[in-house]
Short mmCIF file of the C-alpha atoms (twelve columns), coordinates in Angstrom:
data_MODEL
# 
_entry.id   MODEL 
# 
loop_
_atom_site.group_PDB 
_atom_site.id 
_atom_site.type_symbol 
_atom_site.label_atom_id 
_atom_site.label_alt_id 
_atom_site.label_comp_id 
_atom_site.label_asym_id 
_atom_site.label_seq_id 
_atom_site.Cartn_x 
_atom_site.Cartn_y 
_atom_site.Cartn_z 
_atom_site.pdbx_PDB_model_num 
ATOM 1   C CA . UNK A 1   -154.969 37.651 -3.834  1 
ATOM 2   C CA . UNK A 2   -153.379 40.630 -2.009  1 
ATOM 3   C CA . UNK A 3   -153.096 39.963 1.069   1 
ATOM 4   C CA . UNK A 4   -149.909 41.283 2.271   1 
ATOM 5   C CA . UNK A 5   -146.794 39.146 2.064   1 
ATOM 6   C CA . UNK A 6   -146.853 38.408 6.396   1 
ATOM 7   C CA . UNK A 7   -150.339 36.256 5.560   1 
ATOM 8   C CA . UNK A 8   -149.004 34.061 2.694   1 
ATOM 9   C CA . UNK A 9   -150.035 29.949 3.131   1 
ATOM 10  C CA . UNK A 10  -150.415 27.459 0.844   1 
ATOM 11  C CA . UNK A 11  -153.107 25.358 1.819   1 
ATOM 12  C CA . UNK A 12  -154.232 22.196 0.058   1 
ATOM 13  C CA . UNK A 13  -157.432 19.878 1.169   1 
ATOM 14  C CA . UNK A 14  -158.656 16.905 0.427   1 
ATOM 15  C CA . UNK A 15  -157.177 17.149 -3.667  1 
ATOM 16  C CA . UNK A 16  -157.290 14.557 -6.015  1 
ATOM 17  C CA . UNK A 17  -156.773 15.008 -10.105 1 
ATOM 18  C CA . UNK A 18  -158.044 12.401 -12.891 1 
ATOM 19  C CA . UNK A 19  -157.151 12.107 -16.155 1 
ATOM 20  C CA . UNK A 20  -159.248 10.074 -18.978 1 
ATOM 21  C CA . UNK A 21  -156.401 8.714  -21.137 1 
ATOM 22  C CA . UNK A 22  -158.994 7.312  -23.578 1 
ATOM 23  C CA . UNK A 23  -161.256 4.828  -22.118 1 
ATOM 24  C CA . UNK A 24  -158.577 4.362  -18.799 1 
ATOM 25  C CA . UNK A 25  -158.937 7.545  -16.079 1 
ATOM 26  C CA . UNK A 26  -155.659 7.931  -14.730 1 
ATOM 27  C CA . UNK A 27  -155.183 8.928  -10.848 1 
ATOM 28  C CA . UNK A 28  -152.548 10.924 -10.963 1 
ATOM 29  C CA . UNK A 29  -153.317 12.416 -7.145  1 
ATOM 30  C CA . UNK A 30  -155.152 10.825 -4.629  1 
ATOM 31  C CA . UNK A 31  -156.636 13.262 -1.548  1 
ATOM 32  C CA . UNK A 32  -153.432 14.970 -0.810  1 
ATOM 33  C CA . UNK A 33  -153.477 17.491 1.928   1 
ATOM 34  C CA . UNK A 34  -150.745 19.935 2.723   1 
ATOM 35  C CA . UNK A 35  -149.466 23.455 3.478   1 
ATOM 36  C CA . UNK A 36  -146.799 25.852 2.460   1 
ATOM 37  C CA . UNK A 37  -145.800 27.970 5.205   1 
ATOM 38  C CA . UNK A 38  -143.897 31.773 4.476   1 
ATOM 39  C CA . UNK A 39  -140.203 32.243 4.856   1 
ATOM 40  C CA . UNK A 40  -139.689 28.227 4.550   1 
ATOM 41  C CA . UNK A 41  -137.892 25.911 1.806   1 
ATOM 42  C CA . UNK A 42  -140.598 23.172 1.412   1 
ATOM 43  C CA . UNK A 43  -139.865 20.101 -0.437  1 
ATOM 44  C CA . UNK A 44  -142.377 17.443 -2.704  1 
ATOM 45  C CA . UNK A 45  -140.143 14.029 -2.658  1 
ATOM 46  C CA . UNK A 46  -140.910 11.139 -4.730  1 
ATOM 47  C CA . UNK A 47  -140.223 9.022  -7.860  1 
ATOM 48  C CA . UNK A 48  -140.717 9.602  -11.366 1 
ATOM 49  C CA . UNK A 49  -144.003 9.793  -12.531 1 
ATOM 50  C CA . UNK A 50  -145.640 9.944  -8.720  1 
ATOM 51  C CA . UNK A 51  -147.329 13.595 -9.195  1 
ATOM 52  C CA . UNK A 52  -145.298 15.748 -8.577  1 
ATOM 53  C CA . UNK A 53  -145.606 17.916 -11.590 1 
ATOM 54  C CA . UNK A 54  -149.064 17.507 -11.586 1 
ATOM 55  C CA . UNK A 55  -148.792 18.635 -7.607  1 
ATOM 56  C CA . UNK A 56  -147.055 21.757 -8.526  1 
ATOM 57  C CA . UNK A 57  -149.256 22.425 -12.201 1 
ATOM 58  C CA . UNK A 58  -152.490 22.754 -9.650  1 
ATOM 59  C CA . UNK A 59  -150.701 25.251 -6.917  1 
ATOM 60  C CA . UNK A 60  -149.329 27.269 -9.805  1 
ATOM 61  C CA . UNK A 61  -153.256 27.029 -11.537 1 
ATOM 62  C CA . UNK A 62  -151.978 25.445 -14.596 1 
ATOM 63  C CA . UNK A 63  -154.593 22.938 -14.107 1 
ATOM 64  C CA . UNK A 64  -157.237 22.672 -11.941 1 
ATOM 65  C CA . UNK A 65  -157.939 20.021 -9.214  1 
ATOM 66  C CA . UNK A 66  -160.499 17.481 -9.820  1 
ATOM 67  C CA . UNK A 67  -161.946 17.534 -6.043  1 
ATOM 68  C CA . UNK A 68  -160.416 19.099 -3.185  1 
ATOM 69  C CA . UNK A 69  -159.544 22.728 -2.672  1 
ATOM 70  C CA . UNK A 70  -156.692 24.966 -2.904  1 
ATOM 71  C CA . UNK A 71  -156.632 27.636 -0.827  1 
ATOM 72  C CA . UNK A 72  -153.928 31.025 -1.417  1 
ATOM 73  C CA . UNK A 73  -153.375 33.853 1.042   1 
ATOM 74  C CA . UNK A 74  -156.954 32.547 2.129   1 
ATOM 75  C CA . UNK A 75  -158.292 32.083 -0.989  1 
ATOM 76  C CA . UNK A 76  -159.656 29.781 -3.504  1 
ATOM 77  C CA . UNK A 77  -157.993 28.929 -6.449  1 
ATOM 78  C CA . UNK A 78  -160.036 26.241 -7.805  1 
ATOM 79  C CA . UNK A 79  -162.555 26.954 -10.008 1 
ATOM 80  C CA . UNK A 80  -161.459 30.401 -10.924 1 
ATOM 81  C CA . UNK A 81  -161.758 31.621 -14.552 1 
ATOM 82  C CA . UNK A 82  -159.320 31.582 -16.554 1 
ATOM 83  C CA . UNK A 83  -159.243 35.319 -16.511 1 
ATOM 84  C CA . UNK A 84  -158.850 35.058 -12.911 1 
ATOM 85  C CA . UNK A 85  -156.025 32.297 -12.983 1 
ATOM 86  C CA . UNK A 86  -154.083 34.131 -15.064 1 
ATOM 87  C CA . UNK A 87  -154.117 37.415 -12.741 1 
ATOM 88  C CA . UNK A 88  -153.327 34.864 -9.840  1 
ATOM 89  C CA . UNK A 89  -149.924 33.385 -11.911 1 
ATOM 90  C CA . UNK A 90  -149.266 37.277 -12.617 1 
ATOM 91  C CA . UNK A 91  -149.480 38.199 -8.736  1 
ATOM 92  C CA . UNK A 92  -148.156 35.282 -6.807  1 
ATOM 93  C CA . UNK A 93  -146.375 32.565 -8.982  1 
ATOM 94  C CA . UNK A 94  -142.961 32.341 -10.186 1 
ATOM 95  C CA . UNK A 95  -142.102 29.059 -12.290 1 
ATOM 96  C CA . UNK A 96  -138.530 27.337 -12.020 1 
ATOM 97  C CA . UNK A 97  -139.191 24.376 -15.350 1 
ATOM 98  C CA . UNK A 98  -136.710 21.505 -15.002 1 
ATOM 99  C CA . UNK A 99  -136.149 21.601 -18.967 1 
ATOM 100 C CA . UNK A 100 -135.749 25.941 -18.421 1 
ATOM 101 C CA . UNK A 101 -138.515 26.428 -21.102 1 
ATOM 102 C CA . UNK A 102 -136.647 29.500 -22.434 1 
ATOM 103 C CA . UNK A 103 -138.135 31.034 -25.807 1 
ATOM 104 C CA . UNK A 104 -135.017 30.208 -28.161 1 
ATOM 105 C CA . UNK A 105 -135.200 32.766 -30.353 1 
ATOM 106 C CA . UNK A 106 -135.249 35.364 -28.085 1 
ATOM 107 C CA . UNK A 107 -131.932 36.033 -25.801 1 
ATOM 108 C CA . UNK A 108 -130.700 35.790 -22.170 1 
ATOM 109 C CA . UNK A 109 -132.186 39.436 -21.331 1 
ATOM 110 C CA . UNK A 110 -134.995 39.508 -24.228 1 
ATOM 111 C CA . UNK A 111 -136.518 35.811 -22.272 1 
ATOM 112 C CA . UNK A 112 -136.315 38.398 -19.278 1 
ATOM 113 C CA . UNK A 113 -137.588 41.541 -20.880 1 
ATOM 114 C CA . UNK A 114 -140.445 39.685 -21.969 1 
ATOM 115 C CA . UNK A 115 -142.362 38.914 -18.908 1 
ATOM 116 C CA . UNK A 116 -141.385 42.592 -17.561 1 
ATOM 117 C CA . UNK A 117 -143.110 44.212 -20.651 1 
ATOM 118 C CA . UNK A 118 -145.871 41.484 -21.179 1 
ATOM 119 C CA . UNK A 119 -146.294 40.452 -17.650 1 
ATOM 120 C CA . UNK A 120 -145.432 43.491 -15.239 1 
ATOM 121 C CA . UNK A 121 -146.656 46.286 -17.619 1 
ATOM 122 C CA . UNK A 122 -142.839 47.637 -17.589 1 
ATOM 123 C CA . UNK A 123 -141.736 50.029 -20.709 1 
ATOM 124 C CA . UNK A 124 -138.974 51.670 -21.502 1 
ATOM 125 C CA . UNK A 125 -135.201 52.128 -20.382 1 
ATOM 126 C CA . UNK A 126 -136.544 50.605 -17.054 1 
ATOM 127 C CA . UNK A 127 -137.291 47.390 -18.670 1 
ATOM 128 C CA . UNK A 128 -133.776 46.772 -20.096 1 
ATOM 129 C CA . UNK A 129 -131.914 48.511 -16.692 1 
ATOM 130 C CA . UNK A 130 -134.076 45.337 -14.692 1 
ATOM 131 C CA . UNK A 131 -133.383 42.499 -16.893 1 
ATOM 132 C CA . UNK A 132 -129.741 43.349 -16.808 1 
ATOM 133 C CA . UNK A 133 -129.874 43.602 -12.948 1 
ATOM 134 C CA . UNK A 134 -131.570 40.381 -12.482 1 
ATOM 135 C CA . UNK A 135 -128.940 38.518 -15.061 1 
ATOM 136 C CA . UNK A 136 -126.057 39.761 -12.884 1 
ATOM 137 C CA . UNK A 137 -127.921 38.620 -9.559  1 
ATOM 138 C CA . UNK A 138 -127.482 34.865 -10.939 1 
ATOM 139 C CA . UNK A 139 -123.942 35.432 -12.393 1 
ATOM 140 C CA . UNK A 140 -124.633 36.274 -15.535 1 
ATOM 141 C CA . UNK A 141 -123.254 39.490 -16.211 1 
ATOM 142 C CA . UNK A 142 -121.702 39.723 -20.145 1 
ATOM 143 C CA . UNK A 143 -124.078 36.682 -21.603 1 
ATOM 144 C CA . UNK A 144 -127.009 39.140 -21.769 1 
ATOM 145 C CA . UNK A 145 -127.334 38.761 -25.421 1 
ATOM 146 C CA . UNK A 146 -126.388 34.914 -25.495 1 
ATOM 147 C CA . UNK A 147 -129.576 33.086 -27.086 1 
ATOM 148 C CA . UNK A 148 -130.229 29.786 -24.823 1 
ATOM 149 C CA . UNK A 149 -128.199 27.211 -27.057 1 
ATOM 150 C CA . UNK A 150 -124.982 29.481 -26.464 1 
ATOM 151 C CA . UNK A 151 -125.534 28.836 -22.979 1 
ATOM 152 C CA . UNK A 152 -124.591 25.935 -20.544 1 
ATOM 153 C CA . UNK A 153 -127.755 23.953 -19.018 1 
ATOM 154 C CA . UNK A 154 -126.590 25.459 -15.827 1 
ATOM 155 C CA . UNK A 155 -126.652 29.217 -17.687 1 
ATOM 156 C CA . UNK A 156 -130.098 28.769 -18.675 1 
ATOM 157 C CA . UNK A 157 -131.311 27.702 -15.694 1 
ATOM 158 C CA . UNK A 158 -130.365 30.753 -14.057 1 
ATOM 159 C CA . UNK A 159 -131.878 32.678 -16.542 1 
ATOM 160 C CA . UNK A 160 -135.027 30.752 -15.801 1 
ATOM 161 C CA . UNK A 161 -134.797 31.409 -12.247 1 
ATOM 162 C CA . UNK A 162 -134.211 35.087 -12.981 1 
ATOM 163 C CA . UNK A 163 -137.076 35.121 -15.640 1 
ATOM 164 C CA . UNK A 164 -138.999 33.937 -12.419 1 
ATOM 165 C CA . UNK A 165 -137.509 36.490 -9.840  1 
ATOM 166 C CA . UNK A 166 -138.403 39.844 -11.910 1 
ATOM 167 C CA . UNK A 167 -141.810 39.015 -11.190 1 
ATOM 168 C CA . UNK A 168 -140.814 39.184 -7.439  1 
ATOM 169 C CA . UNK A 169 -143.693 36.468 -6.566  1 
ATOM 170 C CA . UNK A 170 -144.617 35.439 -3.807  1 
ATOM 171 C CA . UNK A 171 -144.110 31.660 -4.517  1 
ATOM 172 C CA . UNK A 172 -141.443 30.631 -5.915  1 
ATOM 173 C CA . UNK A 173 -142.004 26.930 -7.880  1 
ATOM 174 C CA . UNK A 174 -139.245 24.772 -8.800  1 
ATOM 175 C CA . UNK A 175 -139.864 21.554 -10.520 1 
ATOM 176 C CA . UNK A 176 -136.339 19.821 -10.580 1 
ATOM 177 C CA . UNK A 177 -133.896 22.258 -10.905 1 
ATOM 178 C CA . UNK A 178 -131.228 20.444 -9.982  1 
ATOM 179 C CA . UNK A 179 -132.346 17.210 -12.265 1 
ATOM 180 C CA . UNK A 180 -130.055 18.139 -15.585 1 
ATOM 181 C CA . UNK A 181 -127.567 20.110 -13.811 1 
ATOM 182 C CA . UNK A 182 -123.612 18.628 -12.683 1 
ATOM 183 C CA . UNK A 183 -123.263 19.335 -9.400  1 
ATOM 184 C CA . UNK A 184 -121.426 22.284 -8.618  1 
ATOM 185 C CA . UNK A 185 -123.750 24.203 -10.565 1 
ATOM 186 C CA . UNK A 186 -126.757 22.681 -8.929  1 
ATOM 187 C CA . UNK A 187 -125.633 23.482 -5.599  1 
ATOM 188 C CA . UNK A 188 -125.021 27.290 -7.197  1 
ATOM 189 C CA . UNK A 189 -129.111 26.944 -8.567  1 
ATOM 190 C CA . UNK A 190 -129.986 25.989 -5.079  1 
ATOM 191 C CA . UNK A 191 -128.290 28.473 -3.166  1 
ATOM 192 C CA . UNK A 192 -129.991 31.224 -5.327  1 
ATOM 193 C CA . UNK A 193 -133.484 29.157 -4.876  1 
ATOM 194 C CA . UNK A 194 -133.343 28.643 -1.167  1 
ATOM 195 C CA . UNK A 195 -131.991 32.224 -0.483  1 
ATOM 196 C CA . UNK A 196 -135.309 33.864 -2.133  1 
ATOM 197 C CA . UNK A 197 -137.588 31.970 1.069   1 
ATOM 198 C CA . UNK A 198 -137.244 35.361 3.492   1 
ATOM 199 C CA . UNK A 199 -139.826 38.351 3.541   1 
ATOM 200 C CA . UNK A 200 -142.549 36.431 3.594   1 
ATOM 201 C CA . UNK A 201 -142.587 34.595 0.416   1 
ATOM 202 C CA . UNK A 202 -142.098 30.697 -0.157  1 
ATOM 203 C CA . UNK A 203 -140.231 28.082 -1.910  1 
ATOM 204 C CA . UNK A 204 -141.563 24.890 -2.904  1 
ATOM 205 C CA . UNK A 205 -138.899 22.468 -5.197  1 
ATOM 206 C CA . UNK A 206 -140.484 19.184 -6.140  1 
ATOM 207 C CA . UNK A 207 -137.919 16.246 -6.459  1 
ATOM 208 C CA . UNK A 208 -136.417 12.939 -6.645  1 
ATOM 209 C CA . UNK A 209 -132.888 13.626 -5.335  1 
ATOM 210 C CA . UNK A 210 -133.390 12.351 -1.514  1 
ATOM 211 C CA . UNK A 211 -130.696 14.846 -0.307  1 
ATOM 212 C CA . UNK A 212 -132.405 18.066 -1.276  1 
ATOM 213 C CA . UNK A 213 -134.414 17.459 1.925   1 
ATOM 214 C CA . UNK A 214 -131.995 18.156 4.078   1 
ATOM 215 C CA . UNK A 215 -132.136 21.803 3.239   1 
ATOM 216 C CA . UNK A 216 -135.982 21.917 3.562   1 
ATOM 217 C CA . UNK A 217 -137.885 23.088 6.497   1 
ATOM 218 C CA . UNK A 218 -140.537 20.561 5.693   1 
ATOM 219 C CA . UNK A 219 -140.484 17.549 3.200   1 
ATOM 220 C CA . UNK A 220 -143.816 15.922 1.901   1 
ATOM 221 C CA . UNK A 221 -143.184 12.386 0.867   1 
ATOM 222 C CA . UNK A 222 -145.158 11.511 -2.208  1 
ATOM 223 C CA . UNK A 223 -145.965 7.834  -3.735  1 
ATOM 224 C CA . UNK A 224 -148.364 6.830  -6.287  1 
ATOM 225 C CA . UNK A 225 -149.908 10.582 -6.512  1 
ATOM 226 C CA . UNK A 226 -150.398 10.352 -2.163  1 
ATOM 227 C CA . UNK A 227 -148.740 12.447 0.476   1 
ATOM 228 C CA . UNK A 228 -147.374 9.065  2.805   1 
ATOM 229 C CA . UNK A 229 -145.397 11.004 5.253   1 
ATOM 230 C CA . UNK A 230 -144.468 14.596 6.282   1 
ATOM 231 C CA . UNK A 231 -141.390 15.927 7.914   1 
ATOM 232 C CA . UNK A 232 -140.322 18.930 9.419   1 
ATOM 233 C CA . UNK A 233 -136.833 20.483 10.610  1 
ATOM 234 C CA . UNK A 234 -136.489 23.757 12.137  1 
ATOM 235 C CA . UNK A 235 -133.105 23.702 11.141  1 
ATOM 236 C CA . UNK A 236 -132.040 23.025 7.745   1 
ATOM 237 C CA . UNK A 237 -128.723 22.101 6.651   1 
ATOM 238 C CA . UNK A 238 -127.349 25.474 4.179   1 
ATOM 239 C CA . UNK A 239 -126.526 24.565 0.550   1 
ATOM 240 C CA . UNK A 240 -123.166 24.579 1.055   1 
ATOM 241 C CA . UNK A 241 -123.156 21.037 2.991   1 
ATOM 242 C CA . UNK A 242 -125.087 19.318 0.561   1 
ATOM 243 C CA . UNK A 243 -123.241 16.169 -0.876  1 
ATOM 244 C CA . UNK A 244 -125.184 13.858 -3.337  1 
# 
């Protein structure tokens, strides 16, 4: 899982996932094969309920694929321990939730201290100096010490996506980040998203919104928990002429 940053690839093959909701097993993907490359925006597009979330849960090793394998800066991912899985989130993953999944009792730099201190081993003035950096990278210098229901939906997302960034992964996974958000301040979440896909790391948003794939570099179209069709454009459109 250290390969340096120049090697990074997503690689899926062959995955499916099955759920037994009590005496029905649900398909919730069906043999979907893809890759992720390095310094690209990639977009998952499909309808409610078509796997996304489940797509992105097996990448970031949430869950674990029922067949198929997952393969990381050439490595496996399946089967790993959980041990092992959780080293792998440490080192490469950096979540983006569409409902922010902030800890509300804790505030706008505490959410971010926490994964420094508990997740990067930081201590000390250094943890506090960092959190307070990364708040100010997404605008939010002076609501520091704002707990998440004194902020805007569009404040805690970008606390979300800096709780994300101060682990400086290599993969950055957003899972509709755009979905609650009015539009100006989606395009802002966006711009701060796609702008993190240089130096060899990798953005992957999963979506419904049909326009987002006009700023993606590839687009996987998903239906019923399949990959039907794949896309690819050298040449994005930027943020800034998104209209939806």
């Amino acid at each position: 899982m250290n390969a340096g940053a120049s090697d990074l690839l997503i690689g899926i093959k062959n995955m499916s996932k099955s759920y037994q909701m009590g005496e029905v097993v649900v398909h919730a993907l069906k043999d979907v094969t893809l890759t992720v490359e390095p310094d690209q925006v990639t977009v998952i597009l499909g309808p409610s309920g078509c796997g996304k979330t489940t797509l992105l849960n097996q990448i970031g090793g949430i869950d674990s694929p029922t067949t198929g394998t997952i393969m990381v800066n050439g490595s496996e991912i399946q089967g790993l321990s959980q041990s092992k899985l959780t080293r792998y989130r440490q080192e490469n993953i950096g979540f983006v939730f569409q409902f922010f999944n902030l800890i509300p009792n804790l505030t706008a730099r505490e959410n971010i201290e926490f994964v420094l201190e508990y997740v990067m081993n930081m201590s000390g003035k250094a943890v506090h100096k960092k959190a307070e950096e990364l708040l100010a990278n997404v605008g939010l210098a002076g609501r520091e010490d704002h707990y998440p229901y004194q902020l805007s939906g569009g404040e805690q997302q970008r606390v979300s996506i800096a709780r994300a960034l101060s682990k400086d992964p290599r993969i950055l996974l957003a899972d509709e980040p755009t979905g609650e958000l009015d539009y100006v301040t989606g395009k802002m979440i966006l711009e701060l998203l796609t702008s993190f896909a240089e130096g060899g790391r990798a953005v992957l948003i999963v979506t419904h919104n049909k326009e987002l794939a006009k700023i993606a570099h590839k687009v996987f179209y998903l239906r019923d928990g399949k990959v039907v069709k794949e896309t690819k454009n050298p040449n994005p459109i930027k943020v800034s002429q998104l209209e939806w």
